[in-house]
MMTF fields as JSON, N, C-alpha, C and O atoms, coordinates in Angstrom:
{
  "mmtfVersion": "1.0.0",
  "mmtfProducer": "UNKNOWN",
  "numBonds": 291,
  "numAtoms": 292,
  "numGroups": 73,
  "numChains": 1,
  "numModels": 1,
  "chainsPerModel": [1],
  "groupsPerChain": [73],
  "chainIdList": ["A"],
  "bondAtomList": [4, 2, 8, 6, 12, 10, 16, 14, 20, 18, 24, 22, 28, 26, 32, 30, 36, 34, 40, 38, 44, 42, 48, 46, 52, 50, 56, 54, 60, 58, 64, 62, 68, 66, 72, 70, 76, 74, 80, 78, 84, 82, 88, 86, 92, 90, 96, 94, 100, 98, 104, 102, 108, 106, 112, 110, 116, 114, 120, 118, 124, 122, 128, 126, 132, 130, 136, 134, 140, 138, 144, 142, 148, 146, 152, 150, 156, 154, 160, 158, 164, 162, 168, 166, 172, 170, 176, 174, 180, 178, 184, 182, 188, 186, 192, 190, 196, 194, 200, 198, 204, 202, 208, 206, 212, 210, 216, 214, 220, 218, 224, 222, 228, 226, 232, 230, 236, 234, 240, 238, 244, 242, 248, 246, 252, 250, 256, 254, 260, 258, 264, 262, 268, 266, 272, 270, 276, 274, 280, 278, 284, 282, 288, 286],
  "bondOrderList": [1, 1, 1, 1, 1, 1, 1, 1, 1, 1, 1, 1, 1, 1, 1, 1, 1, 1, 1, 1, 1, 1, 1, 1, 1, 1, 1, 1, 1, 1, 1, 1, 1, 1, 1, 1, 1, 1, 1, 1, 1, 1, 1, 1, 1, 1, 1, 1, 1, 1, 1, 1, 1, 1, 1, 1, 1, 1, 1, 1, 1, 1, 1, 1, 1, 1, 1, 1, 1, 1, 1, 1],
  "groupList": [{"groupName": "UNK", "atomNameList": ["N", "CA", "C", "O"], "elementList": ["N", "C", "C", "O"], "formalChargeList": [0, 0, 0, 0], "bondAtomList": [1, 0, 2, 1, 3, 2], "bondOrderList": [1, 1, 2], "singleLetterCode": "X", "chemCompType": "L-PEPTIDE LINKING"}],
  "groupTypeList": [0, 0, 0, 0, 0, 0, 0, 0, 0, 0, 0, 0, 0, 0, 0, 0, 0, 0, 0, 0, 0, 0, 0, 0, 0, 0, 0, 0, 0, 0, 0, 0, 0, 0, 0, 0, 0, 0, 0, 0, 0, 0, 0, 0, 0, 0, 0, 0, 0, 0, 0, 0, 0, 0, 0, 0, 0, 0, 0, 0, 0, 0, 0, 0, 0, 0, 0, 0, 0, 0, 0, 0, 0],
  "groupIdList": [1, 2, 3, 4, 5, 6, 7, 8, 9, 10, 11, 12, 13, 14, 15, 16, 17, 18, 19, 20, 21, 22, 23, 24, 25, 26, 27, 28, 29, 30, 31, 32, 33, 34, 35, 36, 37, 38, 39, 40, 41, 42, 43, 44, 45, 46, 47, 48, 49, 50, 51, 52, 53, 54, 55, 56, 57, 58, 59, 60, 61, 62, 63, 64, 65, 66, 67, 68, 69, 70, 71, 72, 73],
  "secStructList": [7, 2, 2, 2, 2, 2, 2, 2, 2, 2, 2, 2, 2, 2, 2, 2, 2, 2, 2, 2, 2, 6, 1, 1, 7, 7, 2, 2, 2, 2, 2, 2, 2, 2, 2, 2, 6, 6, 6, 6, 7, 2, 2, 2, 2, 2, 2, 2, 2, 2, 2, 1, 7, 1, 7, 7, 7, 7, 7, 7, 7, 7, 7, 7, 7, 6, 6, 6, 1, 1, 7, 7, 7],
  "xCoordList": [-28.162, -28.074, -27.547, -26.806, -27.832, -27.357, -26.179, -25.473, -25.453, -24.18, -23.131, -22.026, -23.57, -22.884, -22.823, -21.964, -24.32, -24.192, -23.063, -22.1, -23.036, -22.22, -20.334, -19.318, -20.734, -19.042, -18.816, -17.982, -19.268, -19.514, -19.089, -18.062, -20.342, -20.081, -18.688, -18.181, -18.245, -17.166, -15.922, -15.093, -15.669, -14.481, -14.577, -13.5, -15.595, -15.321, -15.291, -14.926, -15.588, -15.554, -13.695, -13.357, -12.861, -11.57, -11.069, -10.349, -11.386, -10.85, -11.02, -10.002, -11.94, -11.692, -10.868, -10.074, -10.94, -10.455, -8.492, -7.615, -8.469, -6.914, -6.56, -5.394, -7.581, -6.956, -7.226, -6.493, -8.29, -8.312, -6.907, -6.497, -6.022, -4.906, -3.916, -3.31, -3.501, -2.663, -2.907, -2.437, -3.717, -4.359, -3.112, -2.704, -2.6, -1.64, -0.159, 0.821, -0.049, 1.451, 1.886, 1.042, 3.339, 3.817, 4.371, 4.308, 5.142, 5.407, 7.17, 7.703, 7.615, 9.389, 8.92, 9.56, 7.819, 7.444, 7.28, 7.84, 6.46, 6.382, 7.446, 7.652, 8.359, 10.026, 10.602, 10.972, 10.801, 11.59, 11.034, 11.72, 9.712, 9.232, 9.713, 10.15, 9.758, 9.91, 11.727, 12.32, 11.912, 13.72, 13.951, 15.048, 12.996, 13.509, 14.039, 14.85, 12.934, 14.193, 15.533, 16.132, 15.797, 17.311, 18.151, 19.243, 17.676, 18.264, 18.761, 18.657, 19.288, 19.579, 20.882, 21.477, 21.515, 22.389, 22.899, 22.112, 24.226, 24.843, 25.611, 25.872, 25.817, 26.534, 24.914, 25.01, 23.955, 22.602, 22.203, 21.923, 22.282, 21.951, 22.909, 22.286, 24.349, 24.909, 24.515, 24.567, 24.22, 23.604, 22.698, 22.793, 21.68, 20.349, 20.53, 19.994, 21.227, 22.021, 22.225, 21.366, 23.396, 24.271, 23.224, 23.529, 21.966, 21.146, 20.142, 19.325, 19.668, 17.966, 19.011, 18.4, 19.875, 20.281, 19.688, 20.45, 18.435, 17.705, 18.796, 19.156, 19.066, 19.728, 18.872, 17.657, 19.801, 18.912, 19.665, 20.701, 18.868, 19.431, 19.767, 19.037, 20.699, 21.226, 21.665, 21.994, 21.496, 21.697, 22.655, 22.203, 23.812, 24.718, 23.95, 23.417, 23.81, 23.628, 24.059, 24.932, 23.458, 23.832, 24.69, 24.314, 25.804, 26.764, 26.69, 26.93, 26.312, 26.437, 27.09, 28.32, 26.395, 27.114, 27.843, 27.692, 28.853, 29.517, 28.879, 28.188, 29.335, 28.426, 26.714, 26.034, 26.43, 25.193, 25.282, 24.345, 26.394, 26.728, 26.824, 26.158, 27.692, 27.742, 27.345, 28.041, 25.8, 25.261, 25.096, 24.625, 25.424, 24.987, 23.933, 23.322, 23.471, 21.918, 22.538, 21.688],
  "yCoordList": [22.549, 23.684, 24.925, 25.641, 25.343, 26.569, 26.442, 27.427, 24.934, 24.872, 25.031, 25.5, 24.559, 25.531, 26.805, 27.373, 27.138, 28.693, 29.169, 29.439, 29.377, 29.546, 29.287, 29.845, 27.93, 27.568, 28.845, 29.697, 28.961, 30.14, 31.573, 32.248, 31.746, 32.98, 33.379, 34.5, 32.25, 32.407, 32.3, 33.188, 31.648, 31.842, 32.89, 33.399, 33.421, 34.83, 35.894, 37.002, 35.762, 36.317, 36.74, 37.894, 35.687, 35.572, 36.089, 37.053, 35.399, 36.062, 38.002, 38.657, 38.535, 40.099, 40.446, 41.38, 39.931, 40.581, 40.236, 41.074, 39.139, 38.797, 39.823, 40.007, 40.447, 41.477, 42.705, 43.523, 43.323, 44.16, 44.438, 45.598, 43.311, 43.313, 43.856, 44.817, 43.364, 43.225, 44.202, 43.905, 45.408, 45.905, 47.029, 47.274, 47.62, 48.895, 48.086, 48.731, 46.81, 46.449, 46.356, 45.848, 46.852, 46.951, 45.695, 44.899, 45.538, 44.217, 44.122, 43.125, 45.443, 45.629, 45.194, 44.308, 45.79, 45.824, 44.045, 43.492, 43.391, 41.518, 41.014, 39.804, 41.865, 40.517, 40.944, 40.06, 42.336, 42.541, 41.515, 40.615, 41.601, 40.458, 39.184, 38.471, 38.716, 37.5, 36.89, 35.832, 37.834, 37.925, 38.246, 38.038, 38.691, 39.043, 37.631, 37.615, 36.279, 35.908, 35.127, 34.396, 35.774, 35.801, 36.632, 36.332, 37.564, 39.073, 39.007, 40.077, 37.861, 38.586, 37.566, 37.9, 36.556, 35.855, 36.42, 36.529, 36.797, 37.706, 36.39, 36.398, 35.475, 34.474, 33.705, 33.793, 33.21, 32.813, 33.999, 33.811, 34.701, 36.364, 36.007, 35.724, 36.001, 36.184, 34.67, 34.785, 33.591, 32.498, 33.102, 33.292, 33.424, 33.438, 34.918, 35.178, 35.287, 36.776, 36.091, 36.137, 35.276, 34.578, 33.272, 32.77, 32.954, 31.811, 32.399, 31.722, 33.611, 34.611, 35.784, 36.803, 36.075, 37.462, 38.397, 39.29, 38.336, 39.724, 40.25, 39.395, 41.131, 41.646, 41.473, 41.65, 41.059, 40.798, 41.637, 41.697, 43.009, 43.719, 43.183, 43.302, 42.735, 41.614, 42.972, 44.122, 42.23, 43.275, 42.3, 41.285, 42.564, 41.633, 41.355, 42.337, 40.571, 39.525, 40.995, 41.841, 40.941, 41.953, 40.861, 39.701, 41.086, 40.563, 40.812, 41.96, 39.706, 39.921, 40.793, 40.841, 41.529, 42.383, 41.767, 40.596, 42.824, 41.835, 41.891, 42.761, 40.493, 40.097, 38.999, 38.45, 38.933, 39.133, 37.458, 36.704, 37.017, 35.412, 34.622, 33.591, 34.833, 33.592, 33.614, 33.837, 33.234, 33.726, 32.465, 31.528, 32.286, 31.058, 30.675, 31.744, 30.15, 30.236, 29.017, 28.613],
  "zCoordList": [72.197, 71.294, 72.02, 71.347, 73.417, 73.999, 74.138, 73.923, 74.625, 74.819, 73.899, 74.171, 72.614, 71.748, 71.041, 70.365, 71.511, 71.487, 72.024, 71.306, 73.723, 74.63, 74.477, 74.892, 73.505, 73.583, 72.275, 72.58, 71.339, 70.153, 70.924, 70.847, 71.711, 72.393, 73.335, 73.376, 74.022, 74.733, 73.589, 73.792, 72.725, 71.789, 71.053, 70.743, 70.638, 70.028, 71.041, 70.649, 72.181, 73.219, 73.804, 74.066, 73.888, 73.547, 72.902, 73.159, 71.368, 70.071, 70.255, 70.031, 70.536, 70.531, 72.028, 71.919, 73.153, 74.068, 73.273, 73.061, 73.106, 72.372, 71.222, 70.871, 70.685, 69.736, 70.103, 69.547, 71.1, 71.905, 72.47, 72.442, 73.059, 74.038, 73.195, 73.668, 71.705, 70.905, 69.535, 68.436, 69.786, 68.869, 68.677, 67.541, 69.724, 69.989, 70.119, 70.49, 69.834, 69.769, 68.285, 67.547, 67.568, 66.322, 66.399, 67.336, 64.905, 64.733, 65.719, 66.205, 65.706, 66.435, 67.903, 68.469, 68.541, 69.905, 70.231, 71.178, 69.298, 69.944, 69.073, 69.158, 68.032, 68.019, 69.189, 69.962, 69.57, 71.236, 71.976, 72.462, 72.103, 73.705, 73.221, 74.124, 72.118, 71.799, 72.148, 72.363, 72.065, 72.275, 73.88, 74.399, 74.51, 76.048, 77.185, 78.111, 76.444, 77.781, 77.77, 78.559, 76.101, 75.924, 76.581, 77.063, 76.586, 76.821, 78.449, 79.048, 79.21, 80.472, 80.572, 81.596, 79.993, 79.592, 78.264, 77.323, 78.142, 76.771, 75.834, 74.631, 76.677, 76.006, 74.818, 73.594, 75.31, 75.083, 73.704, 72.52, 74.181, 73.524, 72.189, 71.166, 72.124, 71.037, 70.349, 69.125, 70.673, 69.851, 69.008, 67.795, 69.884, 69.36, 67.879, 66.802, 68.448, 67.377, 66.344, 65.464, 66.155, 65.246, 64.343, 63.261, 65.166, 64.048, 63.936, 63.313, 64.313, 63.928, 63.457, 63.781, 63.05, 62.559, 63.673, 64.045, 64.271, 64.868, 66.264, 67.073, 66.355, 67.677, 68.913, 68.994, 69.956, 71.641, 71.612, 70.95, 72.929, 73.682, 75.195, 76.179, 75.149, 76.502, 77.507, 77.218, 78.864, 79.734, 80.463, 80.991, 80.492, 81.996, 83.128, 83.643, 83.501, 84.878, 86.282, 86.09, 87.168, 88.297, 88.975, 88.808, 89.726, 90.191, 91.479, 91.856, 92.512, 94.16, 94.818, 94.813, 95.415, 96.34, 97.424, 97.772, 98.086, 99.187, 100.374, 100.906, 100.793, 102.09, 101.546, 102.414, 100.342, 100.099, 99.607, 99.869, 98.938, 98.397, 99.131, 99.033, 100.127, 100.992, 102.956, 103.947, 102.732, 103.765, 104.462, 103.817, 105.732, 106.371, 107.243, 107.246, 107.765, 107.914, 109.726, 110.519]
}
């Protein structure tokens, strides 16, 4: 009987810290996160654009500096 007290107590225990966490996020703020790990590939990015309608804000890829690509060891 305590142990399912306990299993009781620990899932609602969850359940508020999970909406505690998510209490101050809007609905624009988790479609952005939901879209971020599109967003660093623009080619990936315009798919996901073109079959969800929703816009990724894609950021270009940073491009090796010189000297920094082909390092030999």
């Amino acid at each position: 009987m305590i142990e399912i007290a306990l299993n009781l107590f620990g899932i609602v225990g969850f359940w508020l810290a999970i909406e505690y966490c998510l209490k101050h996020q809007t609905a624009e703020s988790l479609e952005d996160a939901s879209l971020m790990p599109f967003a660093d590939d623009p080619e990936v990015a315009r798919r996901v654009e073109l079959a969800t309608g929703k816009t990724v804000k894609a950021v270009a890829p940073e491009e090796a500096k010189p000297g920094w690509g082909n390092l030999e060891v």
